[in-house]
LOMIVEX-622743 format. One record per residue: x, y, z of N, C-alpha, C in turn. Coordinates in steps of 0.02 Angstrom, whole numbers, plus 32768, in hexadecimal, padded with zeros to 4 digits. Example, Ala and Ser with C-alpha at 12.3 -4.5 7.8 and 13.67 -1.06 7.14 Angstrom:
BEGIN
82947EE4818682677F1F818682947F5B8186/82827F90816282AC7FCB816582858002818A/
! end
This chain:
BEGIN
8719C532EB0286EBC510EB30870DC501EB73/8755C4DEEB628776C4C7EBA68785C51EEBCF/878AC54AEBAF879FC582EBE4876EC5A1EBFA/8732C5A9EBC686E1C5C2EBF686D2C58BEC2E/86EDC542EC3186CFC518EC6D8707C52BEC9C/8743C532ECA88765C54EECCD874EC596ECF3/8749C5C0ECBE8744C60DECDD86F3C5F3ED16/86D4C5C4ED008691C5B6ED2286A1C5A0ED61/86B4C57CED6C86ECC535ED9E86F5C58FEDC7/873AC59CEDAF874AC5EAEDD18720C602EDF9/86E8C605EDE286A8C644EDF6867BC627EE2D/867BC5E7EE248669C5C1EE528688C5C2EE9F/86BBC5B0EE8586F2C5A8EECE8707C5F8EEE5/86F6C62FEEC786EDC673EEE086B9C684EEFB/867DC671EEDC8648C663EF0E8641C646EF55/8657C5F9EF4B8659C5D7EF8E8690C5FDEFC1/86CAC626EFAA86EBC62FEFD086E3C67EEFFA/86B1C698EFCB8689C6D2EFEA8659C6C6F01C/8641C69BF0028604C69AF0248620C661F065/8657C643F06A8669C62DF0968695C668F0D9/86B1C682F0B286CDC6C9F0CB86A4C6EAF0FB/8654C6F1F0CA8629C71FF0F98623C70AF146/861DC6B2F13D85F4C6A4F1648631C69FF1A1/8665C6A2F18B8695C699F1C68694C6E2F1E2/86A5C713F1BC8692C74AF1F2865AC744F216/8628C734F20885F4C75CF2208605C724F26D/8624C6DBF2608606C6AAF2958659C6DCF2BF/867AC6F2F2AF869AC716F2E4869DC753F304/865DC767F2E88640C7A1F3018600C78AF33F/85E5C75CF32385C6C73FF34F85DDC72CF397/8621C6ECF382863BC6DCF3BA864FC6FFF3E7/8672C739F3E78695C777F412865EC782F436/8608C7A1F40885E3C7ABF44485D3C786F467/85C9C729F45C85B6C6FDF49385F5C6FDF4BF/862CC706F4B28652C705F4EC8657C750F517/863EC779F517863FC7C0F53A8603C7B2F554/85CAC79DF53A8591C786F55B85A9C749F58F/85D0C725F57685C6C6D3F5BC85EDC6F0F5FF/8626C724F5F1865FC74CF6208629C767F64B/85EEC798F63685C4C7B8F6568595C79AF67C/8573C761F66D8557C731F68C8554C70AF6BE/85B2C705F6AE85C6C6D2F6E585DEC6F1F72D/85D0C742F72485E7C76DF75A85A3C764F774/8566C775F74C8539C77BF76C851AC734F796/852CC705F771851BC6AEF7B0854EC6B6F7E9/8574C6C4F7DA85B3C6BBF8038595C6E4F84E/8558C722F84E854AC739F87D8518C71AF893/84FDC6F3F87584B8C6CCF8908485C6FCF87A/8480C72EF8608435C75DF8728429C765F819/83DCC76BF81B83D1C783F7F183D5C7CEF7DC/83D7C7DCF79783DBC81EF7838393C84CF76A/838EC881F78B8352C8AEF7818369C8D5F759/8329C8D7F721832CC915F6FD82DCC936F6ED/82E9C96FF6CD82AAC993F6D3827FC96FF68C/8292C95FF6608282C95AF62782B4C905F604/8289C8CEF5ED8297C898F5DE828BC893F58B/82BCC887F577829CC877F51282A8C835F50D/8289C818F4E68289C7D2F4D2829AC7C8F47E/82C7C7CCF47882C5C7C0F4258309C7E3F412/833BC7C4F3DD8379C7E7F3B98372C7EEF384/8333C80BF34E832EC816F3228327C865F314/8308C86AF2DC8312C8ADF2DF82F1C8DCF30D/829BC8B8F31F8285C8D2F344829BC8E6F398/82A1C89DF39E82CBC8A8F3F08300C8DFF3F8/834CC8CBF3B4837EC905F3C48369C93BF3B8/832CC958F39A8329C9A1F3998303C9B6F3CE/82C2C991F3FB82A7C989F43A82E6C998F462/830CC97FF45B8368C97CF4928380C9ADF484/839EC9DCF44883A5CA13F4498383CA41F45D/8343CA55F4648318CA92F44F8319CA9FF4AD/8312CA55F4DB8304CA51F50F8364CA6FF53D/8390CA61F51383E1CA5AF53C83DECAA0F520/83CCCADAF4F283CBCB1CF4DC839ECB40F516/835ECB1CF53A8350CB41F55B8356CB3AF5A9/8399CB1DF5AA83C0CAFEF5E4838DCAD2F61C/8372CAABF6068331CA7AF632835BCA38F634/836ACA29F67E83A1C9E4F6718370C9A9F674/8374C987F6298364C968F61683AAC936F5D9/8382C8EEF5D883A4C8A4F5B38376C8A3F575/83AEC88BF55A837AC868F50883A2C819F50E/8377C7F5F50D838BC7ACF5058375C798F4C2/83ABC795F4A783ACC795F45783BAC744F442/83ADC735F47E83C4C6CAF4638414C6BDF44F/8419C69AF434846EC68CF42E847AC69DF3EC/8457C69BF3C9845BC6B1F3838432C706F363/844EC734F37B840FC76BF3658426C773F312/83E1C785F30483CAC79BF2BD8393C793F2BC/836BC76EF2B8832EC752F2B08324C734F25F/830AC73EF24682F8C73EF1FD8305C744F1BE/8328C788F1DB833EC7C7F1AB8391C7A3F1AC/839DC776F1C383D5C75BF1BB83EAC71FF185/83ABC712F16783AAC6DDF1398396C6FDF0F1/8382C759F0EC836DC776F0AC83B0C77AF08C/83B9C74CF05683F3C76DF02C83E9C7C4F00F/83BFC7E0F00C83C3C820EFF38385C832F013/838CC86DF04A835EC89BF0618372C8DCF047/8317C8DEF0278317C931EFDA82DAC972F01B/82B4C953F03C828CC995F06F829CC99CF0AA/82E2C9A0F0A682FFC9C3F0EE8310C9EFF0D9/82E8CA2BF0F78303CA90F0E38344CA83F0F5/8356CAAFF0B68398CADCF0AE83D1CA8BF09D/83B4CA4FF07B83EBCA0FF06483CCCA0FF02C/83E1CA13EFE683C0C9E9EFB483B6C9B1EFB1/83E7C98DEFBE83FCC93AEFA48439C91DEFDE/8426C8EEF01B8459C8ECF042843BC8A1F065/8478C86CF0848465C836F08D844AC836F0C3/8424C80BF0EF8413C816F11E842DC80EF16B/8464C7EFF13D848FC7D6F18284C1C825F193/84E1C845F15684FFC873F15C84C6C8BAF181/848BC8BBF17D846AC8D4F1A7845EC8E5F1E0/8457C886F1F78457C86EF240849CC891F252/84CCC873F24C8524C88AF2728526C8CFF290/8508C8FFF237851BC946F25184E7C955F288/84B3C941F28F8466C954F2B98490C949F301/84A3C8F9F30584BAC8E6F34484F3C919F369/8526C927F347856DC954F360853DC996F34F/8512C9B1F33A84EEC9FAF34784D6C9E8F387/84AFC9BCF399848AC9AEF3D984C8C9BCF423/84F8C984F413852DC96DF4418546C9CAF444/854DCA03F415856ECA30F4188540CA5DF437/8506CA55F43084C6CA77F46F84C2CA6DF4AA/84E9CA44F4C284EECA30F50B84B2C9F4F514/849CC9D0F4F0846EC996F4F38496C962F515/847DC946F55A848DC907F5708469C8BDF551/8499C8AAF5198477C873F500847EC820F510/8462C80EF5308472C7B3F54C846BC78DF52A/8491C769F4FC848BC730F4DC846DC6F5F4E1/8428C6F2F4F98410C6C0F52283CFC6C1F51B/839DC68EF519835BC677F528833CC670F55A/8300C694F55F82D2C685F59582A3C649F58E/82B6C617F5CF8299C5E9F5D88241C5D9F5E9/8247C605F60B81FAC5FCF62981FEC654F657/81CEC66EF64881AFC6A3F66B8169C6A2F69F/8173C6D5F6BE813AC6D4F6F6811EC72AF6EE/80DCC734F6E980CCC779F6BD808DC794F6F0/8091C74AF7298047C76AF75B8041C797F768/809BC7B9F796807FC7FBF79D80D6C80AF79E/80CEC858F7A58114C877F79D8132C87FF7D2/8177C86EF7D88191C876F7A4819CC836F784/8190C834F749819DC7FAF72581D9C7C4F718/81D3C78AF7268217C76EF738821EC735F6F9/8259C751F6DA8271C71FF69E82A5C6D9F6A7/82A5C6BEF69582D7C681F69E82F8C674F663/8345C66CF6648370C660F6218381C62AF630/838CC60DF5E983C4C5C5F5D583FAC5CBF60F/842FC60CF6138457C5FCF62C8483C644F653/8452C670F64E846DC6AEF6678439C6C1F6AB/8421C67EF6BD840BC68DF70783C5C6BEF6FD/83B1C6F0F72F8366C6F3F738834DC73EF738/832FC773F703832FC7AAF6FE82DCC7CDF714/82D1C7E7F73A8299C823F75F8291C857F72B/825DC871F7178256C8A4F6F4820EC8BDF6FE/8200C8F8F70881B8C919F6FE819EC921F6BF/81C3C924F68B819EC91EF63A81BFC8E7F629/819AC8CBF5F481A0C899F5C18190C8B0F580/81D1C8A7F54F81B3C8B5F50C81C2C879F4EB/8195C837F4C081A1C805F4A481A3C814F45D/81E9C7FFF42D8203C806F3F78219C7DEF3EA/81F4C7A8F3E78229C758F3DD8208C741F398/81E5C765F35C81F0C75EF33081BEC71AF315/81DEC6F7F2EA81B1C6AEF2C581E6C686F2B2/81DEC654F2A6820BC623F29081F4C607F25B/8213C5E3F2228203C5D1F1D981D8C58EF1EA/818FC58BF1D58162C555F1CC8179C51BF1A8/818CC4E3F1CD818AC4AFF1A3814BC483F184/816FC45AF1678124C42EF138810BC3F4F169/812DC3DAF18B811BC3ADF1C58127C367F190/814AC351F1618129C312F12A8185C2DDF153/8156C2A8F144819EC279F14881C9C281F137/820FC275F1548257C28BF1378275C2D6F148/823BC308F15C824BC33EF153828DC350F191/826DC335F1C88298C331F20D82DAC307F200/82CEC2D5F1DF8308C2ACF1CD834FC2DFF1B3/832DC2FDF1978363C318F1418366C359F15C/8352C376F1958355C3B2F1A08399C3CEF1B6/83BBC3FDF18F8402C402F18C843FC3BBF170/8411C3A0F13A8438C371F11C8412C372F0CD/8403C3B2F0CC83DAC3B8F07D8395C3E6F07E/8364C3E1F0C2833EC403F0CD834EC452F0F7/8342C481F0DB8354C4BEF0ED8310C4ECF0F1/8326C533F11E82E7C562F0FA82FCC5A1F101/835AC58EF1008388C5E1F0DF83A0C5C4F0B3/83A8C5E2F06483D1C5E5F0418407C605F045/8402C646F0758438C662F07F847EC647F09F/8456C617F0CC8487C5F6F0E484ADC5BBF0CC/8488C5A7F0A584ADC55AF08584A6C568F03D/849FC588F0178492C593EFC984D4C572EFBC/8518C57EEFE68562C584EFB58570C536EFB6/8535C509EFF1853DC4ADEFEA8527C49DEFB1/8505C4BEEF8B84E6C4A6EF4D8502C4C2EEF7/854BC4C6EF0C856DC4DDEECF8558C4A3EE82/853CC4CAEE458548C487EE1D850CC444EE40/84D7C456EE5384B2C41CEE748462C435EE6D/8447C3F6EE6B83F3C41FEE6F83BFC41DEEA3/83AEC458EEAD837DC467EEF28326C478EEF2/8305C458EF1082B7C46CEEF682A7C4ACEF3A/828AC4E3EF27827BC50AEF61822DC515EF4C/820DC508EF9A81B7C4F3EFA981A6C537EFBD/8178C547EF8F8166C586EF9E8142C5B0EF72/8129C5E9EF7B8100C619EF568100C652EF5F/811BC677EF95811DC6B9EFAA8153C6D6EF95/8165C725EFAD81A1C743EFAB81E4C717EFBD/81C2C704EFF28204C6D6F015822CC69FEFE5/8206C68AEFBF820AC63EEF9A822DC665EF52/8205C690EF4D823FC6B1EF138276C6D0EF1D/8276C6F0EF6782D7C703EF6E82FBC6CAEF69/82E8C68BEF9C831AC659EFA78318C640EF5E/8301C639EF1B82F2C602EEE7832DC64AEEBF/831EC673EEC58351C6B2EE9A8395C6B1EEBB/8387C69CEEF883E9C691EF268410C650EF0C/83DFC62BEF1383F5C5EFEF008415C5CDEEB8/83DCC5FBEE8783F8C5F5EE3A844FC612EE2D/846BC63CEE4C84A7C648EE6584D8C615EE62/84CDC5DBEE8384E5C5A8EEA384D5C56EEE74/8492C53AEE89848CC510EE768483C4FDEE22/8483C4D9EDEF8495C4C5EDBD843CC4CBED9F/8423C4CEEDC383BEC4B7EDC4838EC4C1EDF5/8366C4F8EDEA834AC50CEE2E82F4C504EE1F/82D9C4F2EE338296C4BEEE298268C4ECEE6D/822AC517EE5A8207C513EEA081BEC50CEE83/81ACC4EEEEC48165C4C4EEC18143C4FAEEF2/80FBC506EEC780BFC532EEEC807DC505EEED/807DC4F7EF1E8038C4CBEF3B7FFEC4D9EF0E/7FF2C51CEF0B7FA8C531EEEE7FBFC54BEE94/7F93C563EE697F90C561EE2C7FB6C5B5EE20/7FD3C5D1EE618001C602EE3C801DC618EE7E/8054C650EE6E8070C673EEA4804EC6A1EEC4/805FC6BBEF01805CC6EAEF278086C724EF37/80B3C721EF168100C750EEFF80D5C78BEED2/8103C7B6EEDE80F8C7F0EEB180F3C7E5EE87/80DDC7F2EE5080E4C7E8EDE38131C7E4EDDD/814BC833EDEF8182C83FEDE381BDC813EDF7/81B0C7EEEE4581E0C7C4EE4B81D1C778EE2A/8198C759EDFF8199C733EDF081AFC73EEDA3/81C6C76FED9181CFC779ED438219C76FED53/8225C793ED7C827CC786ED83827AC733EDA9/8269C711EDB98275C6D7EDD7827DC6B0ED89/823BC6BBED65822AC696ED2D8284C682ECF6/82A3C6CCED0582F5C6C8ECCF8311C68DECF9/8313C668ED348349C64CED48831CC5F8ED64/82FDC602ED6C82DCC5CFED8582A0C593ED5E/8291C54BED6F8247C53DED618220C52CED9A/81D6C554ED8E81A7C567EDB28171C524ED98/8169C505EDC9813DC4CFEDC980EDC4C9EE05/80B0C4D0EDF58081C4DAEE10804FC4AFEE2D/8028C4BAEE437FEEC473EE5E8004C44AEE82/8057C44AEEA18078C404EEB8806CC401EEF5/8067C3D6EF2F804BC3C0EF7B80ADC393EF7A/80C3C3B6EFB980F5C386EFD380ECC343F00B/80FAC320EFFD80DFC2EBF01F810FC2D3F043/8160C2CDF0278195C29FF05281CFC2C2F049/8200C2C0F072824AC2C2F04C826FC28BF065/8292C287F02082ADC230F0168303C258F012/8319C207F03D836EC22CF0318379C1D7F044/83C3C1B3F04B83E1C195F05D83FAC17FF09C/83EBC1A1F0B48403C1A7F1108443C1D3F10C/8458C1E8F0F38483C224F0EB847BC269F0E7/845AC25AF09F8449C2ADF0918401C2A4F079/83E0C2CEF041839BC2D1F01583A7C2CAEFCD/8379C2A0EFBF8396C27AEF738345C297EF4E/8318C2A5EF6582DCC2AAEF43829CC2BEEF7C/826BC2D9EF4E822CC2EFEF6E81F4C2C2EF42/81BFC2B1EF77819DC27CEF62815FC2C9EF5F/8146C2DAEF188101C30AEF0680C8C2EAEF07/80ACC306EEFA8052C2ECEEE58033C324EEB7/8043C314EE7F7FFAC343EE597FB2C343EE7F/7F9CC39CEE867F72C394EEA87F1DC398EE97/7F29C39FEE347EF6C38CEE0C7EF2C351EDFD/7F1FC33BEDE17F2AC2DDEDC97F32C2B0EE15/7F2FC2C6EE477F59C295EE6A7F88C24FEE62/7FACC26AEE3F7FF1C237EE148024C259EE58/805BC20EEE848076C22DEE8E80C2C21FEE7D/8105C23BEE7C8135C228EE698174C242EE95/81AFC235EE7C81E1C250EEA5821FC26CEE74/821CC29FEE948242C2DCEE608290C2E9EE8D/82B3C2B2EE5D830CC2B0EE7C8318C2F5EE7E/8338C310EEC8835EC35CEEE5838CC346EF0E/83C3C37FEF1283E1C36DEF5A83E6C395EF7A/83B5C3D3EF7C83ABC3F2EFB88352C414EFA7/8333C41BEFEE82F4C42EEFDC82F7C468F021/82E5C4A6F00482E0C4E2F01E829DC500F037/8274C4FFF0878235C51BF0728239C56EF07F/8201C576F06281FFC5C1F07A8198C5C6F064/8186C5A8F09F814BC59CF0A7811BC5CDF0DB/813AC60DF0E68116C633F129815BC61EF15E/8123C63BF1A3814BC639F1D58107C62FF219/8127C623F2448101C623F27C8128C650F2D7/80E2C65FF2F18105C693F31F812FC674F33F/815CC68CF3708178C67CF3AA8163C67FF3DB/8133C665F40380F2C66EF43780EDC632F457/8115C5EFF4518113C5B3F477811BC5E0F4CC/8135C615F4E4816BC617F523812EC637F538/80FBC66BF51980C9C68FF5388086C67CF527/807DC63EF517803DC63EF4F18008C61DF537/800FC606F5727FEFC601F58F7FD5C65AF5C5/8009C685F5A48001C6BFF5F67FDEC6E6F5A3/7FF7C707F57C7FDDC726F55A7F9FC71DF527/7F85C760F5217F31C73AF4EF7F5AC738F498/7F50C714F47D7F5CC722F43C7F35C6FDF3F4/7F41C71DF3C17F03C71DF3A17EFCC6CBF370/7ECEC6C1F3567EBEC66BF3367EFFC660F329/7F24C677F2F57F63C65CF2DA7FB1C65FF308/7FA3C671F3447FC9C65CF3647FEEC697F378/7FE4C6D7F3608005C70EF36B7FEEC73AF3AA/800BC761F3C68007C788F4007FC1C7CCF3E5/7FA4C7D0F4177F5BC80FF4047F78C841F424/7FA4C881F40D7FB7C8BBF4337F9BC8EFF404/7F93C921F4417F5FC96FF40D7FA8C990F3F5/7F94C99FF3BB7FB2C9ACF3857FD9CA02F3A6/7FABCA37F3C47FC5CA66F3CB7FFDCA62F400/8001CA37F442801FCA2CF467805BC9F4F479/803AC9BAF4548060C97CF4358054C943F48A/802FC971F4B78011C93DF4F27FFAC8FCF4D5/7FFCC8C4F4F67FF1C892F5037F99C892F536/7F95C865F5417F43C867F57C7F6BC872F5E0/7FAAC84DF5C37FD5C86FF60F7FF3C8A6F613/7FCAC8DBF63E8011C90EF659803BC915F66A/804DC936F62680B4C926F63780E8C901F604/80B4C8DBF5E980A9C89BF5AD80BFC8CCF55E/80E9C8C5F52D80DAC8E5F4EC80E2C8B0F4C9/80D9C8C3F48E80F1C895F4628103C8BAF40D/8134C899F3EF813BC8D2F39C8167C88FF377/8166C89DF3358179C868F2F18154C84AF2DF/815AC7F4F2D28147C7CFF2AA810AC7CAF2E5/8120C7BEF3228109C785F34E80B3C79DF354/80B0C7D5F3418077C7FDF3538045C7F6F30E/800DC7F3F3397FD0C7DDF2F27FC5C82FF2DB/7FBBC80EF2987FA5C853F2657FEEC862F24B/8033C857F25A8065C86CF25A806BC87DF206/8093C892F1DC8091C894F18E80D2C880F195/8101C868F1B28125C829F1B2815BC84AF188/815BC888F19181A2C8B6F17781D6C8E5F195/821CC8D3F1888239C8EFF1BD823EC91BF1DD/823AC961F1B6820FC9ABF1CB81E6C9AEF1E8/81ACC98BF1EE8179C97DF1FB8175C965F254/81B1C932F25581BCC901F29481D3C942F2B6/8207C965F2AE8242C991F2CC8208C9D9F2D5/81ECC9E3F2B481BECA23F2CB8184C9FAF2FF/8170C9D6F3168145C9ACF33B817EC9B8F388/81A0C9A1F37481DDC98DF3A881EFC9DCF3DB/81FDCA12F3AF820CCA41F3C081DACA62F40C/8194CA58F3C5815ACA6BF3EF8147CA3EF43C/8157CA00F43B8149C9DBF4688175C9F4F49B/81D4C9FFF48F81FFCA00F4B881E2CA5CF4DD/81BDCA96F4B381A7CAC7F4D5817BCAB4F4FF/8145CA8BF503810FCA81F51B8120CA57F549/815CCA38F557817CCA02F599818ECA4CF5BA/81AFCA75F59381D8CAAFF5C7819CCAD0F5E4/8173CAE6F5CC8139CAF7F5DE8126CAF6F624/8102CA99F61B80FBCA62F647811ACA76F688/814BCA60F6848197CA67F6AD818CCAA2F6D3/8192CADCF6BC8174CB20F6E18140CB48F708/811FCB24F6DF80D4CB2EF70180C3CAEFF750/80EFCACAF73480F3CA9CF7848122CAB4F7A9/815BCAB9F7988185CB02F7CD8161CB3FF7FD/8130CB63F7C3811BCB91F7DF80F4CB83F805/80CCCB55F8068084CB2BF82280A7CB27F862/
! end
């Protein structure tokens, strides 16, 4: 008994120290590019002027960097402002299985190689956010956090969705002190510990299958009377996990430190109670990235961008849009990156046909 709890202990601290490992490469792979990016930047303030290019991307996910390649292959000088952090999404899948030609691969190890394929295409990528845009007329003038002020005759927007929160008390409190909505990223805080993950979809079953890995007890709550996950991934969830149904989250309770518990509500009985955790994971949907364009662009009830599908236009000329951010999207990475491609032809297009004009 005493040497199976050892060899366990072992396996543990090989874990944390992997998965601590990962994350240090990757944050020094990261860092090198924010500093080759701030070197480049600071040449360009240093002249006072803004920088023109023919072609502007908005987004460092998959969609944007392959928009950034397809466009630096067909030598159109053009920026991808990929924010300070690129990946998008696909950076929080512990295992991406429908990316042609990968069986089984993390998503962060994805992102890296995508990024240094891009950087090896001749893609100029800026580490940086656009503040506020002006789209009246062209050439279109972007504004960054901190890399000063970019002109462009196309626009392609790829800025993706961000993970929906529940909006309930505590949630803001505890957020990054127990409340999460990557497992990928914090699974290895919860060695030996128990975590509830809120949810019903695909999503809710990767993070609740990453997490069983790690934590000692992995608990996820589905609002309505069943899942929305494949069969197949809820049969495999079912070996490692308990699946609890009908529940409404109402609070998260912690100490002023960290998260000690989630306050439920049965949503047949309305009984409600509080179910001791110390970490609560959502994976509840997502919502677009459209706060920066939602007054210049038309987009549809739920908040997403309206672009024609064959062209990936926007209602402005000149305007594209491809990924999540775009309504109708099927919210898959193949899916985002072939959108992207087509959009970055249809900017070159654009671009030419106003040359020739």
């Amino acid at each position: 008994m005493e040497s199976h709890q050892i060899e366990e202990e072992e396996a543990m601290e090989n874990g944390f120290e992997r998965q601590q490992s990962r994350n240090c490469r990757i944050g020094v792979f990261f860092f090198v590019c924010l500093i080759s990016n701030f070197l480049i930047c600071s040449i360009m303030l240093g002249t006072g002027q803004s920088q023109a290019v023919d072609v502007l991307v908005l987004g460092g996910g998959p969609a944007g960097l392959s928009a950034g390649m397809h466009l630096a292959d067909a030598h159109i000088p053009s920026v991808v402002l990929t924010g300070p952090e690129p990946g998008g999404l696909l950076t929080h899948a512990a295992k991406v299985e429908n990316w042609p030609g990968i069986l089984a691969e993390s998503g962060i190890a994805i992102m890296q190689r995508l990024i240094e394929q891009v950087q090896a295409h001749g893609a100029q990528l800026v580490y940086d956010s656009a503040v506020r845009l002006d789209l009246t007329q062209r050439p279109f003038v972007i504004e960054t956090a901190d890399s000063g002020i970019f002109t462009a005759n196309a626009l392609i927007i790829a800025l993706g969705s961000s993970p929906r929160k529940l909006n309930i008390p505590g949630e803001a409190t505890y957020w990054g002190k127990g409340v999460s909505s990557c497992a990928l990223c914090d699974a290895f805080a919860y060695v030996d510990r128990e975590v509830v993950v809120v949810g019903g979809g695909d999503s809710a079953v990767d993070q609740a299958i990453h997490l069983a890995d790690y934590a000692r007890k992995v608990t996820v709550f589905v609002r309505s009377k069943d899942m929305r996950a494949k069969p197949v991934r809820i049969r495999e969830l079912l070996k490692k996990v308990t699946i609890v149904y009908n529940k409404q989250m109402l609070e998260v309770i912690g100490n002023g430190q960290q998260v000690t518990g989630i306050k439920i509500k049965d949503r047949h009985s309305g009984v409600e109670e509080i179910f001791p955790t110390d970490g609560v994971f959502l994976a509840i949907g997502h919502e677009p990235n459209t706060w920066l364009i939602k007054d210049a662009i038309t987009l549809s009830h739920d908040g997403h961008i309206l672009a024609d599908f064959e062209t990936m236009q926007t209602n402005i000329p000149g305007v594209f849009a491809a990924g999540d951010i775009v309504a109708g999207s099927y919210r898959q990475v193949p899916v985002a990156v072939g959108d992207a491609i087509k959009a970055a032809g249809k900017a070159i297009d654009f671009i030419r046909y106003q040359d020739a004009a």
